[in-house]
C-alpha positions as CSV (number, residue, x, y, z in Angstrom):
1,X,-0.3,16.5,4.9
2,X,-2.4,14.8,1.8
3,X,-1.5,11.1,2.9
4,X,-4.6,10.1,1.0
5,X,-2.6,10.1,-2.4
6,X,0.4,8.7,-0.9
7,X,-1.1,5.8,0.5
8,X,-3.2,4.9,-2.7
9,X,0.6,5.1,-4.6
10,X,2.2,3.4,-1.5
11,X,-0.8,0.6,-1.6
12,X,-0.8,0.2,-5.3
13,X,3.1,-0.1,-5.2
14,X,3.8,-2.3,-2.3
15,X,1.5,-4.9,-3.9
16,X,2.7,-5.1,-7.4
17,X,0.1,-3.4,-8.9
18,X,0.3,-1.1,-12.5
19,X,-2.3,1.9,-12.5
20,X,-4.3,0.1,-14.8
21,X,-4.6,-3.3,-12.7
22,X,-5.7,-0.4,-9.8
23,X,-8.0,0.7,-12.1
24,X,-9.5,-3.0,-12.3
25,X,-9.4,-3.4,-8.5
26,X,-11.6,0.0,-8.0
27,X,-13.7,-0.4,-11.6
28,X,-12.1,3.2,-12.6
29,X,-9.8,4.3,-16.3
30,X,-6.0,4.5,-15.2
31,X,-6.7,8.1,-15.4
32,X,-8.7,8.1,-11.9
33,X,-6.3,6.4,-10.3
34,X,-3.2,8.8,-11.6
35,X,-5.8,11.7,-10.5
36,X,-6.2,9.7,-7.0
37,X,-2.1,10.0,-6.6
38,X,-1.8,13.4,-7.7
39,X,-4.4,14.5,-4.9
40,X,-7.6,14.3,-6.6
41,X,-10.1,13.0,-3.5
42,X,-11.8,9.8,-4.5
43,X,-15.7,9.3,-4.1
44,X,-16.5,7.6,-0.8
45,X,-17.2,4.1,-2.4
46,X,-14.0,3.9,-4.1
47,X,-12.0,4.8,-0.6
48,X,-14.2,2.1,0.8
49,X,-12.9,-0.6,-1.9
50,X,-9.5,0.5,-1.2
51,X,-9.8,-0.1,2.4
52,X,-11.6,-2.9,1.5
53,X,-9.7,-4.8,-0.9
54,X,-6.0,-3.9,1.4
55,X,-7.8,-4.8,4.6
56,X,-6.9,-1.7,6.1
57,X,-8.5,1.1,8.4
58,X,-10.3,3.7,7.1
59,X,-8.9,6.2,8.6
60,X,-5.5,4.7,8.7
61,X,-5.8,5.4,4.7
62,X,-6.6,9.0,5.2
63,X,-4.7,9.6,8.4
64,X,-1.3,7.7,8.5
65,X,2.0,7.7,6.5
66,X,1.7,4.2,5.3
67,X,4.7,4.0,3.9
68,X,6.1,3.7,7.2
69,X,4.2,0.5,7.5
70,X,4.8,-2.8,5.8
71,X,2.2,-5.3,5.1
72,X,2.4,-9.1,5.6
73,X,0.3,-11.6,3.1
74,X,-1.0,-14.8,4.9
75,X,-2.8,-16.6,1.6
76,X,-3.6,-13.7,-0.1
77,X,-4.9,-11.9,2.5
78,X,-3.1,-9.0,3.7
79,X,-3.5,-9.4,7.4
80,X,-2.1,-6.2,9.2
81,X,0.5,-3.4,9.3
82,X,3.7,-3.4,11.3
83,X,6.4,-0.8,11.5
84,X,9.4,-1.9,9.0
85,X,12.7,-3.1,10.8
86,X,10.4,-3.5,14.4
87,X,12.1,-4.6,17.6
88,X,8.4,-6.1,18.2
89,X,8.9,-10.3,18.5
90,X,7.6,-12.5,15.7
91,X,4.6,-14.5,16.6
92,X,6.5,-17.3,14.2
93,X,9.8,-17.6,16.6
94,X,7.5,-19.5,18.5
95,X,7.4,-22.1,16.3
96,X,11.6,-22.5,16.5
97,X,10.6,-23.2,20.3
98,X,9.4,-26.8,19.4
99,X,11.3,-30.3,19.1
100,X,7.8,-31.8,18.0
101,X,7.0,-31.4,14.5
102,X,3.3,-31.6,14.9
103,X,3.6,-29.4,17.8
104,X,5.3,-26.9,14.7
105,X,2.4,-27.4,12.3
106,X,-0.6,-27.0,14.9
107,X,1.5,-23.8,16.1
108,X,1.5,-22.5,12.6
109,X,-1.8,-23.5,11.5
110,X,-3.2,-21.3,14.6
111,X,-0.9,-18.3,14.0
112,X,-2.5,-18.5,10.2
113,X,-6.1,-18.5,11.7
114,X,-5.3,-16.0,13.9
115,X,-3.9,-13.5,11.1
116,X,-6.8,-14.2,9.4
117,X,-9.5,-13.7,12.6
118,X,-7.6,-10.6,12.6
119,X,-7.9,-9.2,9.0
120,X,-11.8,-9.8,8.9
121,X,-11.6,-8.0,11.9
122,X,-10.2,-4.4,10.6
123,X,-12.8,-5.4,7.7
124,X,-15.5,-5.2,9.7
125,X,-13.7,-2.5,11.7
126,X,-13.6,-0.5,8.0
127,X,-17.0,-1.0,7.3
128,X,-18.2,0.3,10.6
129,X,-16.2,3.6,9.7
130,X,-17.3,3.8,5.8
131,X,-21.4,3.3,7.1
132,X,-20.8,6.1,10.3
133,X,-18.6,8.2,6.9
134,X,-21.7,7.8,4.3
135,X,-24.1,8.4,7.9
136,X,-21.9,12.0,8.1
137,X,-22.7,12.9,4.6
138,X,-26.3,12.1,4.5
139,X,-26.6,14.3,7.8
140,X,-25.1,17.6,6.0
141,X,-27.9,17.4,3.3
């Protein structure tokens, strides 16, 4: 299945986005970005500012139904992808565990710097995978 297009829609979507503020985002015409949702395959550097700018995996983008996922925001940042209505506990209950209110804002605070450790690390993660993509194509010449 062509979950390329799907997830560009599904991306665009879930954040609020019009095709022309997508277009901003990946410095195309709303055109492109229509194109990239009806199947047209993006260039390399513009999958690699999607995966970029939604903090995701490359080949989550090309590989998975994202629309099974939801996304959290922490700040701004999206920080990862978790199946919608999961039986998987939320790292916040912990702070319903505490009598202590500074206990409550320490546990939050590191929760928060967690999430964001995290989302630098599937940046860095996506990076890895757009350099060893772009190594691919060079190779075939």
């Amino acid at each position: 299945m062509d979950f390329l297009r799907l997830n560009i829609k599904h991306l665009r979507t879930l954040n609020g986005l019009t095709q022309a503020q997508m277009a901003d985002i990946l410095d195309v015409s709303r055109d492109k970005v229509a194109s990239y949702e009806r199947g047209t395959t993006p260039p390399v550097d513009i999958i690699h500012t999607i995966v970029n700018h939604f903090h995701i995996r490359f080949n989550d983008l090309i590989e998975k139904d994202l629309s099974l996922f939801e996304s959290k925001n922490v700040e701004g940042v999206i920080i990862d992808i978790e199946r919608k209505n999961s039986q998987s506990p939320n790292r916040n209950d912990q702070v319903n565990d505490f009598e202590n209110p500074s206990e409550i804002y320490r546990v939050k605070n590191i929760n928060s710097l967690e999430r964001v450790i995290a989302a630098q690390e599937i940046t860095i993660q996506t990076q890895k995978e757009t350099i060893q993509a772009l190594r691919e194509v060079i190779d075939r010449k």
